[in-house]
N, C-alpha and C positions, 0 to 999 in steps of 0.2 A: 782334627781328624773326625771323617764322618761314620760313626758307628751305623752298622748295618744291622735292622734287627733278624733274628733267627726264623727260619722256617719252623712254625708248630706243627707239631706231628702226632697223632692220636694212634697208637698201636692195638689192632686188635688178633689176638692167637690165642687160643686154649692152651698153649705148649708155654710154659713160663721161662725154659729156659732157651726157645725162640727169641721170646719178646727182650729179654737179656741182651741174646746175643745182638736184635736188628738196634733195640738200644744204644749197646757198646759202639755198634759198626757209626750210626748217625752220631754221637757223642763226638766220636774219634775225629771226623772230619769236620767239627768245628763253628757250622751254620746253620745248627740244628738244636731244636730247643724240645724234647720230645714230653709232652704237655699231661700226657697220661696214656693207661693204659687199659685193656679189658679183656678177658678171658670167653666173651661172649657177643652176638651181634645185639644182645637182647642188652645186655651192659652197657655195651658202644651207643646207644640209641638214648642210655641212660642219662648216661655223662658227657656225653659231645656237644650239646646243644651248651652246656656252661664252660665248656674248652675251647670253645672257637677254632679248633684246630684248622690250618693251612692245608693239608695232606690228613689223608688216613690212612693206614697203612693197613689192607686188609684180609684176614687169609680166607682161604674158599671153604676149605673141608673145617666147619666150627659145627661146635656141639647146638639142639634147636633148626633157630635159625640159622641156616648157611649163610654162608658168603655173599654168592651170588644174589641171594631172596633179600639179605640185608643191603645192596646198595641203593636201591630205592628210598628204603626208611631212611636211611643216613643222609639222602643226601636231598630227600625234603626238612630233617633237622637241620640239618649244616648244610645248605643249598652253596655256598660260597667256598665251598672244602672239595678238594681233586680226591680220588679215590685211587689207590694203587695196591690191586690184586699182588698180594702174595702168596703162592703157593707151588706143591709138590706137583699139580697138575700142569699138564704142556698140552695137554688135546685141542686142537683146533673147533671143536665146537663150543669149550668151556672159553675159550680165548676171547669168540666172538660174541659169544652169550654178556660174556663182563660188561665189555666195548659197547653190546647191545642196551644193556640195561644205564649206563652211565659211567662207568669207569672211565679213566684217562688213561690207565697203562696197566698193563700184566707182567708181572716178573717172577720167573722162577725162580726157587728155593735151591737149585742146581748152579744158579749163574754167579760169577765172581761177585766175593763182598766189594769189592768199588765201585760194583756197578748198581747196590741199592742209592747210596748218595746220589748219583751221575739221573736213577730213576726218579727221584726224589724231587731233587731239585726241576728236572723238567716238567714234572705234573704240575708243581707249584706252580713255575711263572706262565700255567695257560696251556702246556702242551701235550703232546700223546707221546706216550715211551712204551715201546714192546721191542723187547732185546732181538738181537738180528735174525735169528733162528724164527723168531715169530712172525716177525714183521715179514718173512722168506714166504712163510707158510700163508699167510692172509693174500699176500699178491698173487702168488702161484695158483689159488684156487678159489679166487674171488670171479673170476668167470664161470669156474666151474658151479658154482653154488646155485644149481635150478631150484631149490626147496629151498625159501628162507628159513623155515620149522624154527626152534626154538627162539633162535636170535632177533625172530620178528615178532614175539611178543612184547605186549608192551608191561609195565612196571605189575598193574595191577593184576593184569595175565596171569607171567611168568609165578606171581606170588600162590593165585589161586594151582594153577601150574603143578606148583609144587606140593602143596595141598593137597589137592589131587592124588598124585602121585604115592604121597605117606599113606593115603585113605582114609584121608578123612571126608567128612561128610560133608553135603552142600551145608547144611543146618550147621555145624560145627565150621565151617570155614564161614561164614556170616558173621557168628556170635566174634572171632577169632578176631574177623578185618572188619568190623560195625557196618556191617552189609546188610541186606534184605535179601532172604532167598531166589528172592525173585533176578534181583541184579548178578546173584551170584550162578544160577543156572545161566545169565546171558554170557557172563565170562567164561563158563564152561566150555559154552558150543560153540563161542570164536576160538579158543585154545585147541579146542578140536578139529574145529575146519581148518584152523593154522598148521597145524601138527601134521595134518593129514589121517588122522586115527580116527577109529571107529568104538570103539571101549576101552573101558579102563585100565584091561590087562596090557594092551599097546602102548598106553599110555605109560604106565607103569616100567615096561622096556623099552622106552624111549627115554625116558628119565635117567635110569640107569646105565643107560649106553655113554647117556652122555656128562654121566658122572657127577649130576645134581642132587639125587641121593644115593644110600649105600641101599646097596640088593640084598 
């Protein structure tokens, strides 16, 4: 008989007794080998690279770095690892934001425990999983969508992006992401022509709207 090896799974949530439960739920059904875990994106970025994990199972609202700003770094460490947003958020701009930056699937904290395995398992073998409710919402207003705004940033953007947004300074977002001020003011004013903003304060409630940081 031919033994199947396990899906490795790298769990990241600041909520310890989250990481338990998604744990337990992956244990329980059996094809899952969950390889480690981290309380942070800054952690995740730590320890993934000697995990090899398969999947990562990743929540959006983390202490630092977020979610969404950590799929990039993760998945130039672990380029060969699916990513799979976990979180309490459903908004259709954070949905497309994930999707945007590299994710394979988004899944709510709301939706049935069978359906993290059933999520799991399709990221691994290659695919895209976003529960029906989402996947409703992305068709219905994927024509509507005249402004790509955040979603059409790309990796190093988004990151500056968010930077931004916290207020920090070009000098400080350089020293942060080994940049040259110079490159870093060009990131600015494509994020800003992308965005459609004019200053920081805009930028600032655009961030917020769309629940990339907290207000």
């Amino acid at each position: 008989m031919t033994s199947v090896c396990p899906i490795r799974v790298l769990l990241v949530d600041d909520h310890r007794l989250v990481r338990a439960g998604v744990r337990g739920l992956l244990l329980d059904a059996g094809d899952f080998a969950v390889v480690g875990e981290a309380a942070s994106c800054e952690e995740a970025c730590r320890v993934a690279g000697g995990l090899e994990p398969d999947v990562i199972v990743l929540d959006i609202s983390l202490p630092g770095v977020s979610g969404i700003e950590g799929i990039a770094r993760l998945r130039r460490i672990v380029p060969g690892a699916a990513i799979l947003m976990l979180s309490m958020h459903e908004s259709d701009p954070l949905l497309k934001l994930a999707l945007g930056q590299g994710a394979s699937g988004y899944l709510s904290k709301r939706s049935a425990p069978q359906e993290l395995a059933t999520a799991v398992r399709a990221v691994a073998a290659g695919g895209t999983y976003l529960e029906g409710a989402m996947a409703h919402a992305i068709a219905t207003h994927a024509e509507d969508d005249t402004a790509p705004g955040i979603a059409s940033l790309g990796p190093r953007e988004f990151e500056v992006f968010v930077m931004l947004a916290r207020g920090h300074s070009v000098k400080e977002i350089g020293l942060a992401l080994h940049l040259s001020p110079k490159t870093i003011h060009t990131h600015r004013a494509r994020v800003l022509e992308k965005l459609g903003v004019h200053c920081a304060a805009e930028l600032v409630q655009l961030a917020v709207e769309a629940g990339v940081v907290e207000p």
